[in-house]
Backbone as CSV, one residue per row, in Angstrom:
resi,resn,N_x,N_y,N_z,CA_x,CA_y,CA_z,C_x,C_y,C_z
1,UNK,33.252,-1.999,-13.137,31.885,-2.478,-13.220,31.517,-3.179,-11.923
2,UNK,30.420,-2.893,-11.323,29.874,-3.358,-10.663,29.826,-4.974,-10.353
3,UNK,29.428,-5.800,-9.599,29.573,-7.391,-9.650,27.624,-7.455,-9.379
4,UNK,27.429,-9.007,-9.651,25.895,-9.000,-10.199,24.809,-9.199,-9.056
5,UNK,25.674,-9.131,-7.459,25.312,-8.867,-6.172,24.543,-7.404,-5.929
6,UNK,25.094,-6.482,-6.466,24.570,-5.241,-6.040,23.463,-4.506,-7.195
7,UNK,22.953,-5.322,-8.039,21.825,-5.222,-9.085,20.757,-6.228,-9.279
8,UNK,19.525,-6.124,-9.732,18.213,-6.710,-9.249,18.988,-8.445,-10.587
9,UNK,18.583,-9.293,-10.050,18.541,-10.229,-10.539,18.294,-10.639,-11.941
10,UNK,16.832,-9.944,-11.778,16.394,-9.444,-13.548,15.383,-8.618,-13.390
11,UNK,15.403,-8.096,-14.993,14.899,-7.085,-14.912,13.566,-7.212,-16.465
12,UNK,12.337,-6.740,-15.810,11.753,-6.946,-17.124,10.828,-5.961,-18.311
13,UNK,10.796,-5.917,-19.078,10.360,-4.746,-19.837,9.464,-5.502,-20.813
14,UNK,8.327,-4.783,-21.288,7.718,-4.942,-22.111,6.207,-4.122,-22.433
15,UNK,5.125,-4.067,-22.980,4.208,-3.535,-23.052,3.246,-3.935,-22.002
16,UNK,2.373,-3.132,-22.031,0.805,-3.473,-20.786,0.582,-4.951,-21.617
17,UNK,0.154,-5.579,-20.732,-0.084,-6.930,-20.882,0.793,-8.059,-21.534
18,UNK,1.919,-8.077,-21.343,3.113,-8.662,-21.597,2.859,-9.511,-20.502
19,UNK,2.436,-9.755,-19.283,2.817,-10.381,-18.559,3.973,-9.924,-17.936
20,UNK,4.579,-8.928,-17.480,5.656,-8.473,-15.857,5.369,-8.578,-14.917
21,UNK,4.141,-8.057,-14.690,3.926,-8.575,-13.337,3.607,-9.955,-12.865
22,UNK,3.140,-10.705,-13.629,2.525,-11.952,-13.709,3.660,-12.818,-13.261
23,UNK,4.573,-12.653,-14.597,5.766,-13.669,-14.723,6.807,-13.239,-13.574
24,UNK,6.767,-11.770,-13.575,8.003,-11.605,-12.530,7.784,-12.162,-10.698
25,UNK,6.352,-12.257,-10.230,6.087,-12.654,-9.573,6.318,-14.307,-9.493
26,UNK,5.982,-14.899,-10.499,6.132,-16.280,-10.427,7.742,-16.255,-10.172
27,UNK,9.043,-16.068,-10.680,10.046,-15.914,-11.239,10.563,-15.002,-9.412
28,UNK,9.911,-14.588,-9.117,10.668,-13.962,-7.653,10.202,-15.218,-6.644
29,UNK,9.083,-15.653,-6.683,9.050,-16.941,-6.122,9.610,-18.221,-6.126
30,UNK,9.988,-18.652,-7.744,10.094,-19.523,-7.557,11.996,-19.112,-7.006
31,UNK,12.412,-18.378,-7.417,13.929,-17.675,-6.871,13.938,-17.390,-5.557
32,UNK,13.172,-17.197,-5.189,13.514,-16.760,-3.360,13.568,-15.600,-3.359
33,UNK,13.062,-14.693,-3.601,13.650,-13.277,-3.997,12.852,-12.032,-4.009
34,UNK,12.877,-10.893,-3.761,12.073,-9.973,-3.853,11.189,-9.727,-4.826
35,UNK,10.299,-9.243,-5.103,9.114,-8.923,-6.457,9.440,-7.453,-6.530
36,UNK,9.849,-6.529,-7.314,9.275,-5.136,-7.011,8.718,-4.417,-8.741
37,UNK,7.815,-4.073,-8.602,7.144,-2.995,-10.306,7.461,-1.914,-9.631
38,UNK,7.633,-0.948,-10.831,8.221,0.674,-10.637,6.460,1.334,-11.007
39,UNK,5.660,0.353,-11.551,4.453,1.175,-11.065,3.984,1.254,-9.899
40,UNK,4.177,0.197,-9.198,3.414,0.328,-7.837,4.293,1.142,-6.955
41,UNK,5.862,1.110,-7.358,6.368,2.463,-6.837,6.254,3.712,-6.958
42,UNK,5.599,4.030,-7.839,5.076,5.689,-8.882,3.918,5.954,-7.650
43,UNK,2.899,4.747,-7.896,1.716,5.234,-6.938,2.138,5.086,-5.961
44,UNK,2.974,4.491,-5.050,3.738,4.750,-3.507,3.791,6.252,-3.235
45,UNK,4.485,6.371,-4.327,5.425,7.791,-3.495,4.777,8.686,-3.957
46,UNK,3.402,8.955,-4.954,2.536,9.821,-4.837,1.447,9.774,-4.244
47,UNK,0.570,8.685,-3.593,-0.455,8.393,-2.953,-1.449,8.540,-3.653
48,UNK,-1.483,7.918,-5.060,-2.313,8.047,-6.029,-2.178,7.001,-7.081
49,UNK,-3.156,6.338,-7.556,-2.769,5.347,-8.918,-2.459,6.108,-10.408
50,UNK,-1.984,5.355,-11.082,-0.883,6.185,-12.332,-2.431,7.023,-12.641
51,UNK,-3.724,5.991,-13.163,-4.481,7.051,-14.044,-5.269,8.473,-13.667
52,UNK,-4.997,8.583,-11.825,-5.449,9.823,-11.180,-3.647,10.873,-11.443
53,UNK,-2.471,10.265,-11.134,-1.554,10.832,-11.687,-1.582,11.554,-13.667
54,UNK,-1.998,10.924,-13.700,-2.289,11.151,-15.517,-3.206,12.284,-15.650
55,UNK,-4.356,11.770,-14.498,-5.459,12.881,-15.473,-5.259,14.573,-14.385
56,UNK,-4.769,14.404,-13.413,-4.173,15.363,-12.214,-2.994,16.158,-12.266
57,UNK,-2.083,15.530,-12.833,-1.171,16.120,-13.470,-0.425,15.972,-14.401
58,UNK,-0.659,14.870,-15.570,-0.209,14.909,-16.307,0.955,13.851,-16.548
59,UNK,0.976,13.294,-18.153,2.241,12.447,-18.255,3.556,12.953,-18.119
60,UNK,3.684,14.230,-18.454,5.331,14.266,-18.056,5.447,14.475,-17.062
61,UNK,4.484,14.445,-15.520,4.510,14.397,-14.257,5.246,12.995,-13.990
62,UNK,4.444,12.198,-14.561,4.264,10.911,-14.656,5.833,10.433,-14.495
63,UNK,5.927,10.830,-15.948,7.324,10.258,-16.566,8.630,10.536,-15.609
64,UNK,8.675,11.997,-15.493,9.846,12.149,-14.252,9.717,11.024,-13.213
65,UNK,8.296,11.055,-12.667,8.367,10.256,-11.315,9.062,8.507,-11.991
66,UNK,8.386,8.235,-12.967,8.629,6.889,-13.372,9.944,7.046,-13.520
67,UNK,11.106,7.870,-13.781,12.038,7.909,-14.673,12.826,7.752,-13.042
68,UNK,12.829,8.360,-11.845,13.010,8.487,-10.321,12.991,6.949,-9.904
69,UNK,11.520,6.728,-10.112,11.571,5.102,-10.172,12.423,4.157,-10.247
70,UNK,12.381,4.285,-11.743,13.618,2.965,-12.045,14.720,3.003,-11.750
71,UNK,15.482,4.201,-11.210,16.516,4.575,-11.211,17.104,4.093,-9.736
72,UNK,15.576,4.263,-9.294,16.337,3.971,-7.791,15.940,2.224,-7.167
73,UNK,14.987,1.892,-8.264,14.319,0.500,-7.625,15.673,-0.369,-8.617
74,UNK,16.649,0.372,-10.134,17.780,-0.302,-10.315,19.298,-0.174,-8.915
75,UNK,18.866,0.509,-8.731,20.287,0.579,-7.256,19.900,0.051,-6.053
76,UNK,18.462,0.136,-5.675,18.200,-0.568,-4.582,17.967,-1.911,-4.238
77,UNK,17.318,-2.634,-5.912,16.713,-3.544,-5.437,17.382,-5.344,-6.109
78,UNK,17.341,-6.141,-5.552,18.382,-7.124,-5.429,17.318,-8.438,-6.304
79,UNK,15.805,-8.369,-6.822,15.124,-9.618,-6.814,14.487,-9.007,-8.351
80,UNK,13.507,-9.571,-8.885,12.803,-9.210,-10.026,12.168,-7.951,-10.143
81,UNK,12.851,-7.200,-10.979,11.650,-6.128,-11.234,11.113,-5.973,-12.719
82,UNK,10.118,-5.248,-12.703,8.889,-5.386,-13.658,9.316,-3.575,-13.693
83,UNK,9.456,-3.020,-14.596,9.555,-1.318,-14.935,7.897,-1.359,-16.268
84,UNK,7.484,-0.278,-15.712,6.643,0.134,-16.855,6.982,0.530,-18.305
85,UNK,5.758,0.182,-18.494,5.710,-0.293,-19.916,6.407,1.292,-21.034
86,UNK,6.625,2.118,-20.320,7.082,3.363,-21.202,7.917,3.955,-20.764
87,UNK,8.554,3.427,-20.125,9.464,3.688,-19.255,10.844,3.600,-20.205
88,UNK,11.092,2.836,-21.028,12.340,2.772,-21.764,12.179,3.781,-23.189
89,UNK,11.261,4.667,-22.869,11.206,5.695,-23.473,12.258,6.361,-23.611
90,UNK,12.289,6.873,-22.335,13.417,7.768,-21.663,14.646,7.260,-22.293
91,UNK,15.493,8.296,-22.711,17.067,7.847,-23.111,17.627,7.700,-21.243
92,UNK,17.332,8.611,-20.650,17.954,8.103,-19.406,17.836,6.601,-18.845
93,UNK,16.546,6.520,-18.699,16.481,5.122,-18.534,16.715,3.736,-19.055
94,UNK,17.101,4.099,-20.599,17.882,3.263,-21.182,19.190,3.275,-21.073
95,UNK,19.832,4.110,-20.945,21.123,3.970,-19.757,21.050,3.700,-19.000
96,UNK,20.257,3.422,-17.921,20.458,3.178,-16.692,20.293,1.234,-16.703
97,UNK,19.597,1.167,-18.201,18.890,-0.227,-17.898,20.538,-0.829,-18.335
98,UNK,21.331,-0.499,-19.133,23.001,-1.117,-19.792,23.090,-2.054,-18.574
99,UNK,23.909,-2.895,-18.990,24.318,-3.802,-18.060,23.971,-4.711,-17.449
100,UNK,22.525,-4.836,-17.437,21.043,-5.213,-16.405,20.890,-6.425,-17.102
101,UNK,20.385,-7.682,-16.253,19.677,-9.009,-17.288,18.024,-8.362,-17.485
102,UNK,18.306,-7.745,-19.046,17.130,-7.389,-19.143,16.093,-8.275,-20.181
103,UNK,15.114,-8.634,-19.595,14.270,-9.457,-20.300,13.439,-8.714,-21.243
104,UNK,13.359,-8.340,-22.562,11.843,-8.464,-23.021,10.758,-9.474,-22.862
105,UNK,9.642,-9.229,-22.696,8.117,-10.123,-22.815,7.738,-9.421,-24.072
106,UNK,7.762,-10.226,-25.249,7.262,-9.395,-25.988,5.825,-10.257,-26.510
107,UNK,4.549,-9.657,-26.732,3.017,-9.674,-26.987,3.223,-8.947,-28.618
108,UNK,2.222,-9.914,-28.853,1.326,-9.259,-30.323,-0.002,-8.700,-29.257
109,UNK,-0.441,-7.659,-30.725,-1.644,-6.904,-30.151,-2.930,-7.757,-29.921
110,UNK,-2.981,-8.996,-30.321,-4.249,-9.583,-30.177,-4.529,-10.625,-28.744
111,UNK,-2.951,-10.902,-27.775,-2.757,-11.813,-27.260,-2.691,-10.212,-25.920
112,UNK,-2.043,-9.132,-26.315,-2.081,-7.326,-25.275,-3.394,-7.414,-25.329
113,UNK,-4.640,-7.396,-25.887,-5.347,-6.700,-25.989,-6.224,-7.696,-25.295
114,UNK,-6.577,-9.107,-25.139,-6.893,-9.768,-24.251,-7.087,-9.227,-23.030
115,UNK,-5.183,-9.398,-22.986,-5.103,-9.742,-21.263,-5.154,-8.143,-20.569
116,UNK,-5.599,-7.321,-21.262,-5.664,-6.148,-20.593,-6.917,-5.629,-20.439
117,UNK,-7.894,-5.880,-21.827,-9.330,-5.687,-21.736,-9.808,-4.452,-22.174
118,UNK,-11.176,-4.212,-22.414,-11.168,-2.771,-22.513,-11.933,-2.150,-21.385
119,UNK,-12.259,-3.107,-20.050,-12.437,-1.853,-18.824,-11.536,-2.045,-18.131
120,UNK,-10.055,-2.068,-18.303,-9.288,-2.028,-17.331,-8.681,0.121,-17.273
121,UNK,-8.482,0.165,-16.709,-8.127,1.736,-16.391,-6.551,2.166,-16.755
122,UNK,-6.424,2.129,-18.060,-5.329,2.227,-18.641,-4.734,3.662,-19.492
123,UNK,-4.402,5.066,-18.653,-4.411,6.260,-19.393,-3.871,6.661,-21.222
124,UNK,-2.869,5.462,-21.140,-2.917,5.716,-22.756,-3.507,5.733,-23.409
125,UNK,-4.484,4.462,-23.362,-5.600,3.579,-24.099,-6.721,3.997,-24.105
126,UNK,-7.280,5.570,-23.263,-8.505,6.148,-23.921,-9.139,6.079,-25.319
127,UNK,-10.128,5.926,-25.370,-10.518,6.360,-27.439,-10.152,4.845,-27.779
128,UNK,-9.455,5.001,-28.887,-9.203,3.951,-29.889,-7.979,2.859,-29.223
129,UNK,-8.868,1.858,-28.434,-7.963,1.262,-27.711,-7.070,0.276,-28.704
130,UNK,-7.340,-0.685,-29.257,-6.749,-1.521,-30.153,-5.726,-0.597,-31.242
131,UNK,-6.391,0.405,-31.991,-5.578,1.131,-32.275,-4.624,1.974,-31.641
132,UNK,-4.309,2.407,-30.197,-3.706,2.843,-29.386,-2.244,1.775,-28.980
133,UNK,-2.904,0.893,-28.826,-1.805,-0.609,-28.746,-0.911,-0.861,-30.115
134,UNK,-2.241,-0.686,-30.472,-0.569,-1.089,-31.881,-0.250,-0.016,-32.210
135,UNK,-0.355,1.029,-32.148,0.641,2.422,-32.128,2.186,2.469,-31.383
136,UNK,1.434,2.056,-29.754,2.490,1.623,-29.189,3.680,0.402,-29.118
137,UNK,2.603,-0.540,-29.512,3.666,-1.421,-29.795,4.442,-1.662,-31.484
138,UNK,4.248,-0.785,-32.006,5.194,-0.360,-33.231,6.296,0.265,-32.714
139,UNK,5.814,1.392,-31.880,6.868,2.703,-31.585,7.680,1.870,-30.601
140,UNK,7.294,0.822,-29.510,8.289,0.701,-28.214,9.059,-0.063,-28.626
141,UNK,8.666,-1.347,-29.508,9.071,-2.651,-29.698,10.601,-2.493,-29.688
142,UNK,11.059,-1.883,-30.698,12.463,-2.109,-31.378,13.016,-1.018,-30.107
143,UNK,12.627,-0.174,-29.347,13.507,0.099,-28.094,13.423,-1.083,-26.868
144,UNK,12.426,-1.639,-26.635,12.374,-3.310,-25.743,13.390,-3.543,-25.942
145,UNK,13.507,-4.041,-27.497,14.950,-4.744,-28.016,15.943,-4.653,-27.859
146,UNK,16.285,-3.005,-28.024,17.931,-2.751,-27.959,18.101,-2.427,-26.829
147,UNK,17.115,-3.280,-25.429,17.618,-2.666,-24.462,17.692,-4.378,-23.061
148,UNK,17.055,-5.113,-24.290,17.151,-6.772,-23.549,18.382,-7.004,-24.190
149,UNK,18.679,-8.315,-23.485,19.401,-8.894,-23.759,18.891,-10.302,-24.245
150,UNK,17.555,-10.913,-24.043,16.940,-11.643,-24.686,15.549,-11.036,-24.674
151,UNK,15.159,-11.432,-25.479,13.507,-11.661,-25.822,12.782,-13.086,-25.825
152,UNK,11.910,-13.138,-24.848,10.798,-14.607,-25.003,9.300,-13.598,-25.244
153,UNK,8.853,-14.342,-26.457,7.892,-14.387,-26.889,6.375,-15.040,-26.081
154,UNK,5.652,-14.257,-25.828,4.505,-14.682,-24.636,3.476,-14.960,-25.251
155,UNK,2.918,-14.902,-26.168,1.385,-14.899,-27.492,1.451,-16.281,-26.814
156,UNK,0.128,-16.701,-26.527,-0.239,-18.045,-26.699,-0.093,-19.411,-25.319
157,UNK,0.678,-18.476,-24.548,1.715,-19.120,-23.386,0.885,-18.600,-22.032
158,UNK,1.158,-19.593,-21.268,0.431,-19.381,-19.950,2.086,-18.958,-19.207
159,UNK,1.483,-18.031,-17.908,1.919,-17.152,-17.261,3.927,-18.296,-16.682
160,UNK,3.325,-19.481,-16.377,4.307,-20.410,-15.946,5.086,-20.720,-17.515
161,UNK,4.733,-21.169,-18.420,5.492,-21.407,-19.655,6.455,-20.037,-20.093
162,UNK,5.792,-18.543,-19.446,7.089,-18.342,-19.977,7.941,-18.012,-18.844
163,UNK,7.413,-18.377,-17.838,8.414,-18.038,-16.989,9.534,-19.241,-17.230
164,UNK,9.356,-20.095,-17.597,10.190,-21.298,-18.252,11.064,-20.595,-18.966
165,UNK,10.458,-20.445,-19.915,11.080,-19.828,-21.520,12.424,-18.774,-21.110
166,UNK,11.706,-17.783,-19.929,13.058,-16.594,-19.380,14.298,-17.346,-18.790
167,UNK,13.807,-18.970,-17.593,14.367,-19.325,-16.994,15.780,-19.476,-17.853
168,UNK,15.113,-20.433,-19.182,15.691,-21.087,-20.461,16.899,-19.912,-20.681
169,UNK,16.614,-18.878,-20.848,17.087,-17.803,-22.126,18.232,-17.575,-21.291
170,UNK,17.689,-17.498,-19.912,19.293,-16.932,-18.792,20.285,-18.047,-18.107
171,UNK,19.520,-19.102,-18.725,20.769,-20.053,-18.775,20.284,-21.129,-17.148
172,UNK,19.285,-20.950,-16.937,18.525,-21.757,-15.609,18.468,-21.018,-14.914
């Protein structure tokens, strides 16, 4: 096994509006440490944002690239990362996540559905947005789970409280 030098510090998973990017940013700062999301790596290396990827070519375009993603921002990268929210879909990528300090952020739909809005540009969430969310967060939840090693609960909590709460869970 690897030693905890040559893998990202932590790692975080959860639904759109969980707060990853939010918290992992605070949490790479206040650490000294790199920030990196595997979305903003998806749109890197295609020169396109996910929802022109989505409607251009499609989610299982998507998914490979995301699945490329994590795979390589888990071997490359040494500071916080934030992986998209469907990303632990993938059985691959739930292997790849083993081993990892993986955080859930886990959101109820009323605290997701806030902080995401309904004009934000979100390809799942066409149509029946609220109902779209809690679809998803039925189906992802219990894979989040078996793939953290803790869960902090975000409903209600400002962006710094839970970065507390993660600090808490991993032991300072």
């Amino acid at each position: 096994m690897s030693d905890a030098t040559d893998r990202p510090r932590l790692v975080l998973v959860g639904p759109m509006g969980a707060g990853k990017t939010t918290v992992g940013r605070l949490l790479a700062e206040r650490w000294d440490v790199a920030f990196r999301d595997t979305d903003d790596d998806v749109e890197l290396s295609e020169g396109r944002t996910i929802p022109d990827i989505f409607v251009e070519s499609g989610e299982d375009h998507f998914r490979a690239r995301e699945r490329i993603a994590v795979a390589r921002a888990l071997a490359e990268h040494r500071g916080v990362l934030a992986v998209g929210g469907g990303a632990v879909m993938a059985e691959e990528t739930r292997a790849a996540l083993a081993g990892h300090r993986v955080v859930f952020l886990r959101v109820g739909l009323a605290d997701a559905a806030d902080r995401v809005g309904l004009g934000v540009s979100r390809p799942l969430l066409l149509g029946n947005v609220r109902g779209t969310m809690k679809s998803l967060l039925d189906e992802r939840t219990p894979v989040y789970e078996s793939v953290a090693v803790t869960v902090v609960d975000t409903d209600g909590r400002t962006p710094d409280e839970v970065a507390d709460l993660v600090e808490e869970a991993l032991g300072g």
